[in-house]
PDB file of N, CA, C, O and CB in Angstrom:
ATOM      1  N   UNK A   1       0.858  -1.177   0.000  1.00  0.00           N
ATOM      2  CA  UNK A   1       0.000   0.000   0.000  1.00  0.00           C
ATOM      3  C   UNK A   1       0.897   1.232   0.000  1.00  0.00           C
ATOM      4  O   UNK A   1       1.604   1.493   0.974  1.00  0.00           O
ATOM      5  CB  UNK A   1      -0.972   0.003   1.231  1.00  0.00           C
ATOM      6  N   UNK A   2       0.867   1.971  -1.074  1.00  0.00           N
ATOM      7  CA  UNK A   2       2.312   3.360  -0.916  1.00  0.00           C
ATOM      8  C   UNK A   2       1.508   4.229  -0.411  1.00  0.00           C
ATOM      9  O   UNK A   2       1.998   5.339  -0.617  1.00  0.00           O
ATOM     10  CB  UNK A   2       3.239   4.178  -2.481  1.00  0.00           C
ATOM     11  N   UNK A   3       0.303   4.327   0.271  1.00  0.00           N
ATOM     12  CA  UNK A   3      -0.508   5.201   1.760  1.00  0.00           C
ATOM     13  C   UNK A   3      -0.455   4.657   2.739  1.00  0.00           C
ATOM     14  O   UNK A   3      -1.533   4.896   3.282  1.00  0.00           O
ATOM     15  CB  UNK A   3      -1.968   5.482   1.846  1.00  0.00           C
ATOM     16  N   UNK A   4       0.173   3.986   3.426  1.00  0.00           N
ATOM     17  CA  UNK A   4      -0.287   3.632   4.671  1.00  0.00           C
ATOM     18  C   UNK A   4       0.137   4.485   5.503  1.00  0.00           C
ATOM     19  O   UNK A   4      -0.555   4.546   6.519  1.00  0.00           O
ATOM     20  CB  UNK A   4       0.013   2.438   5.070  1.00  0.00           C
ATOM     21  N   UNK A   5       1.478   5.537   5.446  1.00  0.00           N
ATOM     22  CA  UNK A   5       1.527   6.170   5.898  1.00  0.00           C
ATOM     23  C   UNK A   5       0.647   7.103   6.377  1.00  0.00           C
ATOM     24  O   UNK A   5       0.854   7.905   7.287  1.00  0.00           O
ATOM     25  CB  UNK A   5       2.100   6.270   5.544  1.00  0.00           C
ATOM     26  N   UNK A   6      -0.504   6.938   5.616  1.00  0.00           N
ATOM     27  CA  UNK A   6      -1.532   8.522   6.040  1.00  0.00           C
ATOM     28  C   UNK A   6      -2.162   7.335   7.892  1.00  0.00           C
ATOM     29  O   UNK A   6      -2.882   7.836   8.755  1.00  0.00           O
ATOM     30  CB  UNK A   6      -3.778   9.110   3.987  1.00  0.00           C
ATOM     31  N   UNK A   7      -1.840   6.473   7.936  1.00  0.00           N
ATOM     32  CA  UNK A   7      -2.696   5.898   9.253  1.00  0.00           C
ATOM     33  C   UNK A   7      -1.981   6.203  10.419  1.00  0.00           C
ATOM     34  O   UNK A   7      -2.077   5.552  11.460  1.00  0.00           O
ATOM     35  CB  UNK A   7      -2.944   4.275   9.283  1.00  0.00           C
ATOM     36  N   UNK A   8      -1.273   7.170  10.262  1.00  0.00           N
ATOM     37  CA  UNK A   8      -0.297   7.380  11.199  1.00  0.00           C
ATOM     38  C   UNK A   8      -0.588   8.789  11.722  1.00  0.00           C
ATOM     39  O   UNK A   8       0.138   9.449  12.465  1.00  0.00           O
ATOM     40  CB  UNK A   8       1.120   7.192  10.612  1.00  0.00           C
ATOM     41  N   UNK A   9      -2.014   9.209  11.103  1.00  0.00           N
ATOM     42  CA  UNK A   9      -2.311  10.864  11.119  1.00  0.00           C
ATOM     43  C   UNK A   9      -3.696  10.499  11.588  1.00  0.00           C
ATOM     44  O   UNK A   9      -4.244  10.508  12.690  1.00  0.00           O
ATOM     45  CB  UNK A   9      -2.188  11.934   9.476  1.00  0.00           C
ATOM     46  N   UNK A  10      -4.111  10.137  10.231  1.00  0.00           N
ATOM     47  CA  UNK A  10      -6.031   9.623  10.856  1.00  0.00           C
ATOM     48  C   UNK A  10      -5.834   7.974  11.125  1.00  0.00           C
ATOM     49  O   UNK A  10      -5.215   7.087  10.538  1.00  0.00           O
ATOM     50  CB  UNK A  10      -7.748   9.848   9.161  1.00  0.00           C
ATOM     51  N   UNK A  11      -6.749   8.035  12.415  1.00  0.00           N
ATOM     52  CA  UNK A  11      -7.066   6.558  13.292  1.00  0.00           C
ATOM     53  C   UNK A  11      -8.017   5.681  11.714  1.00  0.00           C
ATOM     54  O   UNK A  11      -8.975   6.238  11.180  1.00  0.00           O
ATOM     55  CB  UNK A  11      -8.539   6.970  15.298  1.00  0.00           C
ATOM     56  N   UNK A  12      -7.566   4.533  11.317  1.00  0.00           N
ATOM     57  CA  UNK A  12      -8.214   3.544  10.537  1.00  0.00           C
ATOM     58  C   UNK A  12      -9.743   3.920  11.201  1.00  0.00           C
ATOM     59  O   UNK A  12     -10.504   4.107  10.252  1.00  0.00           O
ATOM     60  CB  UNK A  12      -7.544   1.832  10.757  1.00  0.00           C
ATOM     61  N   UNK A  13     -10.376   4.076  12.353  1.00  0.00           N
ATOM     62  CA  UNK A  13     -11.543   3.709  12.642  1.00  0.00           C
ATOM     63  C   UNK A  13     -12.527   5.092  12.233  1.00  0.00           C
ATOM     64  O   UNK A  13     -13.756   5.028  12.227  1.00  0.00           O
ATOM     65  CB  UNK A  13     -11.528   3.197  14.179  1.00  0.00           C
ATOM     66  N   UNK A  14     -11.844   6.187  11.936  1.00  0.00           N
ATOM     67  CA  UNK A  14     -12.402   7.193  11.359  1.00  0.00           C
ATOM     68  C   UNK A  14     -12.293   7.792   9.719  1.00  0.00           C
ATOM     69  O   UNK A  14     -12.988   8.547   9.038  1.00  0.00           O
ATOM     70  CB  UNK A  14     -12.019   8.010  12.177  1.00  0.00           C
ATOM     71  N   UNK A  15     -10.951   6.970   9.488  1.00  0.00           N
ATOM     72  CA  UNK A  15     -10.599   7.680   8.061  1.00  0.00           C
ATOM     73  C   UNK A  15     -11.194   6.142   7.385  1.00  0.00           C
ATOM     74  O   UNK A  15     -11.303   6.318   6.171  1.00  0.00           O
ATOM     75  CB  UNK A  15      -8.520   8.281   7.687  1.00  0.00           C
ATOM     76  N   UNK A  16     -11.553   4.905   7.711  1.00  0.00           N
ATOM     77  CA  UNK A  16     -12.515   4.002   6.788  1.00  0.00           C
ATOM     78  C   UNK A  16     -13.731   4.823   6.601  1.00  0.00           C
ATOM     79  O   UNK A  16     -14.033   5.429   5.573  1.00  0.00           O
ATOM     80  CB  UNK A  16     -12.945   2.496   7.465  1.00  0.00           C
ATOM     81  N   UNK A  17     -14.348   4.780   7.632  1.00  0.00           N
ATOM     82  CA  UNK A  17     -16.068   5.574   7.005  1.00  0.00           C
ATOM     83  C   UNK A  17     -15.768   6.750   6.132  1.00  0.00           C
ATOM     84  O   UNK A  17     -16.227   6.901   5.000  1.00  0.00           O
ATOM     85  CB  UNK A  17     -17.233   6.374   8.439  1.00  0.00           C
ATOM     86  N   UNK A  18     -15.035   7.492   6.692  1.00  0.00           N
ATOM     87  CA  UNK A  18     -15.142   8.734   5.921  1.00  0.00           C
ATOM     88  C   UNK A  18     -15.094   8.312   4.205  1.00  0.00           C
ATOM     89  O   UNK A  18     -15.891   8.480   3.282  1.00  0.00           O
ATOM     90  CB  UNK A  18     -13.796   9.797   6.421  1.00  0.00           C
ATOM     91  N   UNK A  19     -13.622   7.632   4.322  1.00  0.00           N
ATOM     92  CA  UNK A  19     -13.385   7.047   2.807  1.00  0.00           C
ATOM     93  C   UNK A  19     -14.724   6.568   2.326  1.00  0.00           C
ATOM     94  O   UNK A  19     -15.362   7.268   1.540  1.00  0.00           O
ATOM     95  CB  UNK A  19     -12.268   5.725   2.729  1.00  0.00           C
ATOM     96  N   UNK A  20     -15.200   5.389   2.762  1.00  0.00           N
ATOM     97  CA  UNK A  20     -16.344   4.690   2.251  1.00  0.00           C
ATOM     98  C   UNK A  20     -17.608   5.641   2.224  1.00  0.00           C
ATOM     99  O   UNK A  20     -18.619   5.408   1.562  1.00  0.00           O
ATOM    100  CB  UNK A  20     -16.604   3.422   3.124  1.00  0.00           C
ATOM    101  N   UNK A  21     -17.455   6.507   2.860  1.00  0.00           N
ATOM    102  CA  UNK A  21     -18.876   7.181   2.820  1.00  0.00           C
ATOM    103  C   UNK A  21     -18.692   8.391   1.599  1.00  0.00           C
ATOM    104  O   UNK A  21     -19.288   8.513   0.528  1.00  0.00           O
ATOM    105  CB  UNK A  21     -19.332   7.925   4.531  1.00  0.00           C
ATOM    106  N   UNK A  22     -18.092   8.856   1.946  1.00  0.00           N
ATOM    107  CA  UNK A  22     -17.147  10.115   0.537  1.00  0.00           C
ATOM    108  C   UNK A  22     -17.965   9.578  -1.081  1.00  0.00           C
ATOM    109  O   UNK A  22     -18.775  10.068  -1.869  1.00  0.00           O
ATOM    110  CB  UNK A  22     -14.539   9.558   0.307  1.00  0.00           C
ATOM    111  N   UNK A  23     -16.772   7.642  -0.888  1.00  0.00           N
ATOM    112  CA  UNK A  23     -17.394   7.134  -1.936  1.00  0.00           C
ATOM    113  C   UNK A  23     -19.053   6.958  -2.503  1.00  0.00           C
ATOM    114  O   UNK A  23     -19.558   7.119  -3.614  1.00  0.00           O
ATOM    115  CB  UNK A  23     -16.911   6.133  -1.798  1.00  0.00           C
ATOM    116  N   UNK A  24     -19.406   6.701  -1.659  1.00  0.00           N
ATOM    117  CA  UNK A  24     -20.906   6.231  -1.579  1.00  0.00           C
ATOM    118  C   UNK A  24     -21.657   7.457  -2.261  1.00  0.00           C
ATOM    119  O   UNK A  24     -22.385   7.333  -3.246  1.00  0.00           O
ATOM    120  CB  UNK A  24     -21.482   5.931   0.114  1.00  0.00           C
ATOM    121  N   UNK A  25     -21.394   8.631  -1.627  1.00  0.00           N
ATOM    122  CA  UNK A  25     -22.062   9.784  -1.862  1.00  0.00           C
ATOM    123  C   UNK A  25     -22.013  10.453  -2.952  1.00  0.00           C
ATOM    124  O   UNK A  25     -22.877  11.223  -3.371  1.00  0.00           O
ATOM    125  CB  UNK A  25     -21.827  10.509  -1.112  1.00  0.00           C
ATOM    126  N   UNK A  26     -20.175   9.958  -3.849  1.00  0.00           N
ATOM    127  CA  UNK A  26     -20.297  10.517  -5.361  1.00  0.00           C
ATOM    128  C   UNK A  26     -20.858   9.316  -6.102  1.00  0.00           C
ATOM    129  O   UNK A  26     -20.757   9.352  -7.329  1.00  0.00           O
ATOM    130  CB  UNK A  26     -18.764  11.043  -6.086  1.00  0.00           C
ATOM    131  N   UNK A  27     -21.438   8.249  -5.541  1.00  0.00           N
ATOM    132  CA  UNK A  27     -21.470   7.274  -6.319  1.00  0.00           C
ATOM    133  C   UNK A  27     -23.489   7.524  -6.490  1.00  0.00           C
ATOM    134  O   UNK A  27     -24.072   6.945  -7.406  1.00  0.00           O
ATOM    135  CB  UNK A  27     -20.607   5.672  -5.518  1.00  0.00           C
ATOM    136  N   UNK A  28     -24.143   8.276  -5.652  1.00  0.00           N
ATOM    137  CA  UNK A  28     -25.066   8.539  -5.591  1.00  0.00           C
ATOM    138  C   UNK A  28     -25.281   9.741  -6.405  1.00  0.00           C
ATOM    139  O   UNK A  28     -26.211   9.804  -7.210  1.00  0.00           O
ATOM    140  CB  UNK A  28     -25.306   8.483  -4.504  1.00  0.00           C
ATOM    141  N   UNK A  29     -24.411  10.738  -6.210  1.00  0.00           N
ATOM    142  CA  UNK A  29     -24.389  12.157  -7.231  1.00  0.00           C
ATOM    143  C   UNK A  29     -24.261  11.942  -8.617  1.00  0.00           C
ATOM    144  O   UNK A  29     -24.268  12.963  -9.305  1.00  0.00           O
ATOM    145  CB  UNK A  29     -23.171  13.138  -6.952  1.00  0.00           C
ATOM    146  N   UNK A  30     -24.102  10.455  -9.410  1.00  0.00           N
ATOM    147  CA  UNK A  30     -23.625  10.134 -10.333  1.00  0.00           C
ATOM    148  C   UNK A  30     -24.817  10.163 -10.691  1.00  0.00           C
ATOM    149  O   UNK A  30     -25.218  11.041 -11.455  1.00  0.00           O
ATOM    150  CB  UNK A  30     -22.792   9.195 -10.449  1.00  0.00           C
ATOM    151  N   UNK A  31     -25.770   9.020 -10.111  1.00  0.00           N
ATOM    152  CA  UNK A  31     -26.767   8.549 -10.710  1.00  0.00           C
ATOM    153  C   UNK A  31     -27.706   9.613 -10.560  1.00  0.00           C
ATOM    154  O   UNK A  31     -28.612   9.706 -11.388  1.00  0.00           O
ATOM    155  CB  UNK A  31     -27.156   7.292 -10.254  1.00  0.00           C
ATOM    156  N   UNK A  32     -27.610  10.499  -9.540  1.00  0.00           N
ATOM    157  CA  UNK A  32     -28.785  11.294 -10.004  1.00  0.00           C
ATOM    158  C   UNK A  32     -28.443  12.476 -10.994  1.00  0.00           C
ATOM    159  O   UNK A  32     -29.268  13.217 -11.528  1.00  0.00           O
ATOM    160  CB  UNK A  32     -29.497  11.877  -8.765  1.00  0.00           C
ATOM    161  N   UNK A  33     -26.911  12.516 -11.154  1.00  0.00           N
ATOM    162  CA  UNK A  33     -26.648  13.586 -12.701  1.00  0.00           C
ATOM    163  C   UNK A  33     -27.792  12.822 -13.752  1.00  0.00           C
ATOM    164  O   UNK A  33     -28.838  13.224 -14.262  1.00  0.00           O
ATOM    165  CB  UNK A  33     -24.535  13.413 -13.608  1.00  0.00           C
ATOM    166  N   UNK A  34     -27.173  11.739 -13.796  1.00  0.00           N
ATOM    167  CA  UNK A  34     -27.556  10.351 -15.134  1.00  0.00           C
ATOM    168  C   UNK A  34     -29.710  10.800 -15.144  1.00  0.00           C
ATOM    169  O   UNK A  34     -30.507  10.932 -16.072  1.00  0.00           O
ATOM    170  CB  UNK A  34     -26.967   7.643 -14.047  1.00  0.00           C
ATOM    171  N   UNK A  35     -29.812  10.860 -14.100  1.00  0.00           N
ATOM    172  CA  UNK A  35     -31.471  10.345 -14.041  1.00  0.00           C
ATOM    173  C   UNK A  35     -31.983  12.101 -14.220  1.00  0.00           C
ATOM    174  O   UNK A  35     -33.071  12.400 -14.712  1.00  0.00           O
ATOM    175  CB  UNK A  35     -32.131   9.294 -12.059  1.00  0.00           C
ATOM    176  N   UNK A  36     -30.962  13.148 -13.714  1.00  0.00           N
ATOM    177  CA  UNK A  36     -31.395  14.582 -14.023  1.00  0.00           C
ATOM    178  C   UNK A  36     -31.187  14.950 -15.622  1.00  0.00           C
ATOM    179  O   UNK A  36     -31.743  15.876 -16.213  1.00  0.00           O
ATOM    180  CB  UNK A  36     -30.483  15.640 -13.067  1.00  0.00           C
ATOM    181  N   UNK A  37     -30.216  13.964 -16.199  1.00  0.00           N
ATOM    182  CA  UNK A  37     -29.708  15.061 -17.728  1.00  0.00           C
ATOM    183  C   UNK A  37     -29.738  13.710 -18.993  1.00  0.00           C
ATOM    184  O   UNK A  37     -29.131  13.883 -20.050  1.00  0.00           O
ATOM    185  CB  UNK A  37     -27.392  16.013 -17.532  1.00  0.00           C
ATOM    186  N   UNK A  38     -30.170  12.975 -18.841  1.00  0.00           N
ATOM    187  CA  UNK A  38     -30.970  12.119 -19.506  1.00  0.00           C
ATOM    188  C   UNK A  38     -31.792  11.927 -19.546  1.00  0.00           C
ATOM    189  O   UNK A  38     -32.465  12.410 -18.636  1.00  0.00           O
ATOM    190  CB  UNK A  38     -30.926  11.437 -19.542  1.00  0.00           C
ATOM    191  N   UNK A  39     -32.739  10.831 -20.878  1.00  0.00           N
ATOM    192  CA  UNK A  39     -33.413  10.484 -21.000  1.00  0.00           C
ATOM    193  C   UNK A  39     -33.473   8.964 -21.218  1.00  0.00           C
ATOM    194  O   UNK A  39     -34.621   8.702 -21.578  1.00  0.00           O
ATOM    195  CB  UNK A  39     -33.699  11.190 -21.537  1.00  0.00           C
ATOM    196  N   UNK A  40     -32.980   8.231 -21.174  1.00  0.00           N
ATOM    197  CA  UNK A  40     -32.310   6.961 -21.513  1.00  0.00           C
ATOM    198  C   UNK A  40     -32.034   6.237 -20.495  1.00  0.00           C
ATOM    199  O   UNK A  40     -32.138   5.047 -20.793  1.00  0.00           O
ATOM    200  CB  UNK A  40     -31.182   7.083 -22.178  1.00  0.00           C
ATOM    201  N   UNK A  41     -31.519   6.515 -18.687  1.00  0.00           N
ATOM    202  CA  UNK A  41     -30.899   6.075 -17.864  1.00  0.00           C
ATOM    203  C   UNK A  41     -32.394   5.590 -17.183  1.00  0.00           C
ATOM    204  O   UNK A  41     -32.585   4.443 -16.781  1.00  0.00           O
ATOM    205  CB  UNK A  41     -29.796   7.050 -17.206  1.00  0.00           C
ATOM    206  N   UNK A  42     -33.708   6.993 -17.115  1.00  0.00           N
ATOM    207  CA  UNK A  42     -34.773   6.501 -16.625  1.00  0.00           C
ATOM    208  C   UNK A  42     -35.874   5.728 -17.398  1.00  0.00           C
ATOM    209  O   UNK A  42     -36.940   5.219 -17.051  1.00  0.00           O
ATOM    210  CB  UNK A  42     -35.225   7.434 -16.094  1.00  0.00           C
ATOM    211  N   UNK A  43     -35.085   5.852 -18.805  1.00  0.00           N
ATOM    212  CA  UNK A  43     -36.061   4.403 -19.238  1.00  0.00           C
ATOM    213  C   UNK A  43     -35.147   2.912 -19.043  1.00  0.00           C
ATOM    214  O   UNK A  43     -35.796   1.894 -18.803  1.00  0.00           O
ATOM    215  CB  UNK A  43     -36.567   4.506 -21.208  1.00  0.00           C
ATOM    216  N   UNK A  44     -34.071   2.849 -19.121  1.00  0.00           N
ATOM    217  CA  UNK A  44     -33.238   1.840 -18.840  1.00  0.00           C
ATOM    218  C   UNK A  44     -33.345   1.289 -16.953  1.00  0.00           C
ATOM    219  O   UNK A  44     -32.773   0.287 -16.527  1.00  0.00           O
ATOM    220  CB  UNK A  44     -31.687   2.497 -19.371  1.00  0.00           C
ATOM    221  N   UNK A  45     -34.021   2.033 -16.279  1.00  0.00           N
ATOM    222  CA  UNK A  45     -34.785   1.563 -15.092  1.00  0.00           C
ATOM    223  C   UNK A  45     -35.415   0.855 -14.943  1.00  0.00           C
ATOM    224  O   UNK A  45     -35.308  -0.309 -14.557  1.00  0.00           O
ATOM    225  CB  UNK A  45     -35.328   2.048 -14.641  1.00  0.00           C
ATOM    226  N   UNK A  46     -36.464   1.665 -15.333  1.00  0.00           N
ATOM    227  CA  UNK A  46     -37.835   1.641 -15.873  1.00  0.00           C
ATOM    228  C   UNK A  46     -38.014   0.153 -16.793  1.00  0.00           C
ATOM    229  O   UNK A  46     -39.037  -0.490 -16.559  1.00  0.00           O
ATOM    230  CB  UNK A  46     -38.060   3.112 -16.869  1.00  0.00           C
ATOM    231  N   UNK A  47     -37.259  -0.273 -17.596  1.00  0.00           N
ATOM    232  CA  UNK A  47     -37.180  -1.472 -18.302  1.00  0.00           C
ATOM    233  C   UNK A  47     -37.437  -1.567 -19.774  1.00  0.00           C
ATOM    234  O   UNK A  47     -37.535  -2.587 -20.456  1.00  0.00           O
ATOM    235  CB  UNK A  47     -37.985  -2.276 -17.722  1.00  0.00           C
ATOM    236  N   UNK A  48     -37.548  -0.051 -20.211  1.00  0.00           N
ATOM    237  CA  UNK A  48     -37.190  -0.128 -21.715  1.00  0.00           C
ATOM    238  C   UNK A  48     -39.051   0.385 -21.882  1.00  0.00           C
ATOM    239  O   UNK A  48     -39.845   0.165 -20.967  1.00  0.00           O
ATOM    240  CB  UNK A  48     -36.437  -2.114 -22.502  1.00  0.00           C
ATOM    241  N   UNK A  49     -39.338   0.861 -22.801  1.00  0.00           N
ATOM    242  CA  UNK A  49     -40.218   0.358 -23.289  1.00  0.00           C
ATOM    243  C   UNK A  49     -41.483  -0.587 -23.707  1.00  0.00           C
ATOM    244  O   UNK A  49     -40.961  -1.285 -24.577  1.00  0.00           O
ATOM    245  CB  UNK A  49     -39.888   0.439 -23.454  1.00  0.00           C
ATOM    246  N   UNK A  50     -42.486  -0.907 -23.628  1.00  0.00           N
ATOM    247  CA  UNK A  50     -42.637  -1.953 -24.028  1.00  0.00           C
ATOM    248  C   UNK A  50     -43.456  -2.034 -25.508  1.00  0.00           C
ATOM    249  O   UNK A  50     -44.411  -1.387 -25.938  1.00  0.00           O
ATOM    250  CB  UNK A  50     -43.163  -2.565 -22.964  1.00  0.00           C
ATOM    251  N   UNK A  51     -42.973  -2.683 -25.853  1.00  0.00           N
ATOM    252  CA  UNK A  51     -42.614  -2.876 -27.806  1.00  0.00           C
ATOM    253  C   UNK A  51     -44.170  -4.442 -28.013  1.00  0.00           C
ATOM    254  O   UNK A  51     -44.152  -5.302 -27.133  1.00  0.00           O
ATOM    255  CB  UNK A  51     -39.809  -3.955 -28.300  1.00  0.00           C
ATOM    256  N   UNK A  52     -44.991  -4.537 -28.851  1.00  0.00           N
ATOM    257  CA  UNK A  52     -45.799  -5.779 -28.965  1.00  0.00           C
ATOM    258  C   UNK A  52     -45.234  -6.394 -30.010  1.00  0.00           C
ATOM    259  O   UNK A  52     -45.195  -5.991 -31.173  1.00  0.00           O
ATOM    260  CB  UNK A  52     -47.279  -5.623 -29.162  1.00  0.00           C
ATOM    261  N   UNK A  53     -44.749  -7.490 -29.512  1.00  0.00           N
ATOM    262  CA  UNK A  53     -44.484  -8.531 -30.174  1.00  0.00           C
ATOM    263  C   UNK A  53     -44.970  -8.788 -31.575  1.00  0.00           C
ATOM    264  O   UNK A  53     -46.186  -8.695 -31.748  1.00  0.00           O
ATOM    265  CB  UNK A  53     -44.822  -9.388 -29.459  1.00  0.00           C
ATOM    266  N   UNK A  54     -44.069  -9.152 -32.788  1.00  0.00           N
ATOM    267  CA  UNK A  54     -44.388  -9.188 -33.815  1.00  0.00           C
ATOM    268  C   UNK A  54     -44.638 -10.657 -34.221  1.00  0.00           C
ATOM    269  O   UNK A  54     -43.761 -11.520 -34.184  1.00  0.00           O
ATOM    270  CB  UNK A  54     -43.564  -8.488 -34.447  1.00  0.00           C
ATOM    271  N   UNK A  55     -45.806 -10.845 -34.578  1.00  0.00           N
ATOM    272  CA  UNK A  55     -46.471 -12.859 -34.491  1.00  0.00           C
ATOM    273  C   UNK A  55     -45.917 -13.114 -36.165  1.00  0.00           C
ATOM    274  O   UNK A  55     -46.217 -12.388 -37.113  1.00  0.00           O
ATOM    275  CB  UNK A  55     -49.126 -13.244 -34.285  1.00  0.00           C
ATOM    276  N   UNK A  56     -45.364 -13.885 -36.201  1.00  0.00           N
ATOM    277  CA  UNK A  56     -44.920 -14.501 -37.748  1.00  0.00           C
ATOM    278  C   UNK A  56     -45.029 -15.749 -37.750  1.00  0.00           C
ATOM    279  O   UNK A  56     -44.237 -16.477 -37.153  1.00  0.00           O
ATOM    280  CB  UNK A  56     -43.484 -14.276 -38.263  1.00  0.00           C
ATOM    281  N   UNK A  57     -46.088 -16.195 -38.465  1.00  0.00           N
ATOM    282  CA  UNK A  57     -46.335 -17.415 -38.860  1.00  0.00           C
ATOM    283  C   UNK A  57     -45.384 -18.645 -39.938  1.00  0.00           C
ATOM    284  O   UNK A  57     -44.820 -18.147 -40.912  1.00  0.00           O
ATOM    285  CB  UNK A  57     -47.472 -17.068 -39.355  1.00  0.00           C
ATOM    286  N   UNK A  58     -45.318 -19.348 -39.842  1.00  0.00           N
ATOM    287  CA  UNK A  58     -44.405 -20.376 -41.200  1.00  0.00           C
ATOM    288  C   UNK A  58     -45.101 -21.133 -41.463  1.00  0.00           C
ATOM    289  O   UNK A  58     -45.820 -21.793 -40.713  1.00  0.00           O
ATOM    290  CB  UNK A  58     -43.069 -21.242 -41.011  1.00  0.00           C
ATOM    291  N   UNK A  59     -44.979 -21.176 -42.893  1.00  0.00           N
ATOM    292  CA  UNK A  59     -45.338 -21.981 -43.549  1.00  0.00           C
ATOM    293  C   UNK A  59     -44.584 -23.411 -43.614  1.00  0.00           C
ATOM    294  O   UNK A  59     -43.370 -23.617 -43.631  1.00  0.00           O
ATOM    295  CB  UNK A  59     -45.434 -21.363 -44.539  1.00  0.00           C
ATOM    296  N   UNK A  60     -45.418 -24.136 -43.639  1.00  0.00           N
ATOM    297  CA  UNK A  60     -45.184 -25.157 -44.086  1.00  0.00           C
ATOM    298  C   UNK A  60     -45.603 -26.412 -44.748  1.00  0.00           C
ATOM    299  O   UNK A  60     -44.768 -27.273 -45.023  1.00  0.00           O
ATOM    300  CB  UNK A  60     -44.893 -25.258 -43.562  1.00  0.00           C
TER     301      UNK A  60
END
């Protein structure tokens, strides 16, 4: 790990959450850019469309 040095400043038991939570929170700001400035992300939720099936018969 070429950081471990930083555990020598912040205690592991405060600089984990922070890290993990930091993450969490741009990982949430992402999706709601995606769901604010698209149109595509909230139909790709949502499950697409729904399209009726085209019946094709064969001959035989």
């Amino acid at each position: 790990m070429n950081q471990g040095k930083i555990w020598t400043v912040v205690s592991p038991s405060i600089g984990l959450p922070l890290m993990l939570g930091s993450v969490t929170v741009i990982a949430i700001l992402v999706h709601l850019a995606l769901l604010n400035n698209t149109t595509w992300f909230k139909a790709y939720w949502q499950g697409g469309k729904k399209v009726a099936a085209i019946e094709t018969t064969v001959l035989g």
